[in-house]
N, C-alpha and C positions, 0 to 999 in steps of 0.2 A: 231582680234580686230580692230576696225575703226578706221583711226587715224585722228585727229582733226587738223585744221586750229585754232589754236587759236589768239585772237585779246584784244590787252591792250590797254586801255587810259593810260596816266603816271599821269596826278596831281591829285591825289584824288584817286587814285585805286590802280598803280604799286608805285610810292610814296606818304610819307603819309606827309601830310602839317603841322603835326608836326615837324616830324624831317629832313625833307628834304631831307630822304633818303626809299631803298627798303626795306622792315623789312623781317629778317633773314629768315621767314617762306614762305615768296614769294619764295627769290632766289631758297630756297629747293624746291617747288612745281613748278616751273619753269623748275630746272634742271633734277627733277624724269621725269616731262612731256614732255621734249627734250627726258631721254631716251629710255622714251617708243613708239618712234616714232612719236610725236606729232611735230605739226610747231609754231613757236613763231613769231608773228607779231605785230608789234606798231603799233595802231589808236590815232593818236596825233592831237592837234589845235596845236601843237608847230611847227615850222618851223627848217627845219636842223638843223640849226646855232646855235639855242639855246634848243638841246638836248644834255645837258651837264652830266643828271644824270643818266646817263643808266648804268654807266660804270660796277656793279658788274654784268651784263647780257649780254653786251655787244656781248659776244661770241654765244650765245644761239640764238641771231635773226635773223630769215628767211630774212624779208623786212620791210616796213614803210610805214604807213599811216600818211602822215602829213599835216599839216596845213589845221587841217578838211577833207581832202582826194581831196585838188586842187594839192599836186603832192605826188605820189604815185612811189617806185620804189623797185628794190631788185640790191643786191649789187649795180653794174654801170647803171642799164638797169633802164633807167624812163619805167614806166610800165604805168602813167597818169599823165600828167597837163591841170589843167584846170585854165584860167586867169580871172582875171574878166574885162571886157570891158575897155576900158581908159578912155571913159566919166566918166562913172560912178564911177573909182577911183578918177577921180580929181574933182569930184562933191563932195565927202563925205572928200578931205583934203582940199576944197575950204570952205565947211561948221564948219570942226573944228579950221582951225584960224578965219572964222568968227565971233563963238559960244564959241570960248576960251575951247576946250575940248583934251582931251587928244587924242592922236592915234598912235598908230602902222604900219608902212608900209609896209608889208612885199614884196619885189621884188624876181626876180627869183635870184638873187646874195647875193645883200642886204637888208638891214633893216636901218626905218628912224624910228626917234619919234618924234611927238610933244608931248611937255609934261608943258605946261603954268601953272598948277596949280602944278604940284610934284609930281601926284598922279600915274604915269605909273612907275614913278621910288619908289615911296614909294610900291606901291605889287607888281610889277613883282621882285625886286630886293630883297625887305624885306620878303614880305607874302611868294612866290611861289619858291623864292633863283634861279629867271632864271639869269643866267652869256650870256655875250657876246652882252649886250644887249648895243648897241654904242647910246648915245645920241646925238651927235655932228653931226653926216652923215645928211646933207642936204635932207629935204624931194625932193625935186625938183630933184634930182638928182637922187634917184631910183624911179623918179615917170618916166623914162627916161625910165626903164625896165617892162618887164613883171611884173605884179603884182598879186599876188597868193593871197593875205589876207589883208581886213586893219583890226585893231582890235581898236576902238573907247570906250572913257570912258563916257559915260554915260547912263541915267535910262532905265527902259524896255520902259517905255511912249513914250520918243523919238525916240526911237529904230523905233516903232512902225510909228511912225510918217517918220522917213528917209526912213525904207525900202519901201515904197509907192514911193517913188521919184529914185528909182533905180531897177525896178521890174526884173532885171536880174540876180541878186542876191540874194545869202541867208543870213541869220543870225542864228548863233547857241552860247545862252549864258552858259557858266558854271561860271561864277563870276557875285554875282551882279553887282558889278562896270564896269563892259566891255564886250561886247560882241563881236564875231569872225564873219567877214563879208566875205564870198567866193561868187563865182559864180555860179552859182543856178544848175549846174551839179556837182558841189561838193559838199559830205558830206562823213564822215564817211561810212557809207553804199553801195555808190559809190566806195567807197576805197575797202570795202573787194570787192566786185561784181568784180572790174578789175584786184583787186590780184588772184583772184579764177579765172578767165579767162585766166590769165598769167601762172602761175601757176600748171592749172589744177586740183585742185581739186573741191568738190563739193559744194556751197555753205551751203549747210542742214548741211554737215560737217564741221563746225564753230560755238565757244564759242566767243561772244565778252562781255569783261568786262568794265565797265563803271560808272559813276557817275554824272553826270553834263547834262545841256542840249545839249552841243554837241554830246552826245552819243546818243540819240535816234535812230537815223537814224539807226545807227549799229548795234542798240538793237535789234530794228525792223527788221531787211536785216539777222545777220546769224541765223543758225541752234536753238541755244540755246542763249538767250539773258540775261546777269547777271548785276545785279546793286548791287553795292558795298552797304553795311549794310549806308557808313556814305552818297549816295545818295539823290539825290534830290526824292522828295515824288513823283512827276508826272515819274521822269525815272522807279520810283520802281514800279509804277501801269502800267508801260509798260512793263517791263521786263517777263520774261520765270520764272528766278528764283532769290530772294533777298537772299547775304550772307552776313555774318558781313563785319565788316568795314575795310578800310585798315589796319588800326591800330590792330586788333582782330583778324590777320590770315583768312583775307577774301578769298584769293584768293585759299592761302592754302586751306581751309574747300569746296572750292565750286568744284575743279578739285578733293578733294576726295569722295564730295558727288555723281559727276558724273561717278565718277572710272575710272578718267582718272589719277590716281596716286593711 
């Protein structure tokens, strides 16, 4: 039997934004899929520091794709980072105290916020339940380190409008209100491609699940591309194959549809 590199997004796929936690039917299709010789890997926008909810899987994971796949590693061994330039972060945190907008810092240590209107703290903390998230850490001070991600609050419109003034860069949104800004060698899909290189297995041989715009790139890059039932409409016209939703035993139904459990 072949064994699979599999690859999870966590908000919207491996947790469900209802309950803030894995539903029961994952962990079990998680843990048949570990032990049938399968590999388990996170493809996350989340950075280290605030991957708080893994813990009932905790044990099951190969490695990590995070913060869109600018760093990528397995146990100790970074396997990829990729930074995004320094002009070009201090252009988009010189832009959101200008413009009064929310942001996210992500450095290779720490994490800053601006947050002038509430609103980073009102859904990362309320909607999405991320922990560890310091509002107080001076932006200025991890703008000092390497910077893997900013993640900015606001519309697609403007989006649209900054990424042209930073063409070094990507953008990948899964929340209307904010999108994930990396440098333009990073995405999810770049993540699986350097874990399969590390690693050694074969990219063809890869399930990534997904939901949001961050996921394309991944959907696109492995073997078998799955968009979770409660996905966005453009991820599910990309995907290989659409299963129910987190919430409905998605993940479960879809490793049994492919008889990988």
């Amino acid at each position: 039997m072949t064994r699979y590199a599999l690859f999870f997004d966590i908000d919207g796929t491996l947790v469900s934004f209802k309950t803030h936690e894995i539903p029961p039917s994952t962990i079990l299709a998680l843990t048949q899929a570990k032990a049938n010789g399968h590999r388990i890997f996170i493809a996350t926008g989340r950075p280290p520091i605030i991957i708080t909810n893994l813990g009932a899987i905790n044990h099951l994971i190969d490695g990590f794709v995070t913060t869109n796949g600018a760093l990528c590693y397995v146990g100790n061994d970074i396997v990829r980072c990729e930074v995004i330039p320094h002009e070009s972060a201090c252009l988009v945190v010189a832009d959101a105290k200008e413009k009064h907008y929310g942001l996210i810092v992500v450095g290779e240590r720490d994490i800053a916020v601006l947050d002038p209107k509430g609103e980073v703290d009102q859904i990362f903390r309320k909607e999405i339940a991320v922990k560890n998230l310091d509002l107080e850490r001076p932006v200025d001070e991890v703008l000092q380190q390497p910077i893997l991600q900013l993640t900015p609050f606001f519309t697609a419109d403007y989006e649209a409008e900054l990424m042209q003034r930073i063409p070094n860069c990507v953008s990948g949104r899964w929340h209307p209100a904010f999108t994930d800004i990396t440098a333009i060698k990073a995405d999810k899909g770049q993540g699986i491609l350097a874990l399969a290189a590390y690693e050694g297995f074969n990219p063809q041989h890869t399930l990534a699940f997904g939901d949001g715009g961050n996921d394309t790139s991944m959907i696109l890059t492995a073997g078998i591309g799955i968009a979770m039932g409660n996905a966005l409409d453009t991820l599910k016209q990309q995907a290989d194959y659409v299963t129910t939703s987190v919430d409905d035993d998605g993940i479960y139904n879809a490793l049994k549809h492919f008889g990988l459990i």
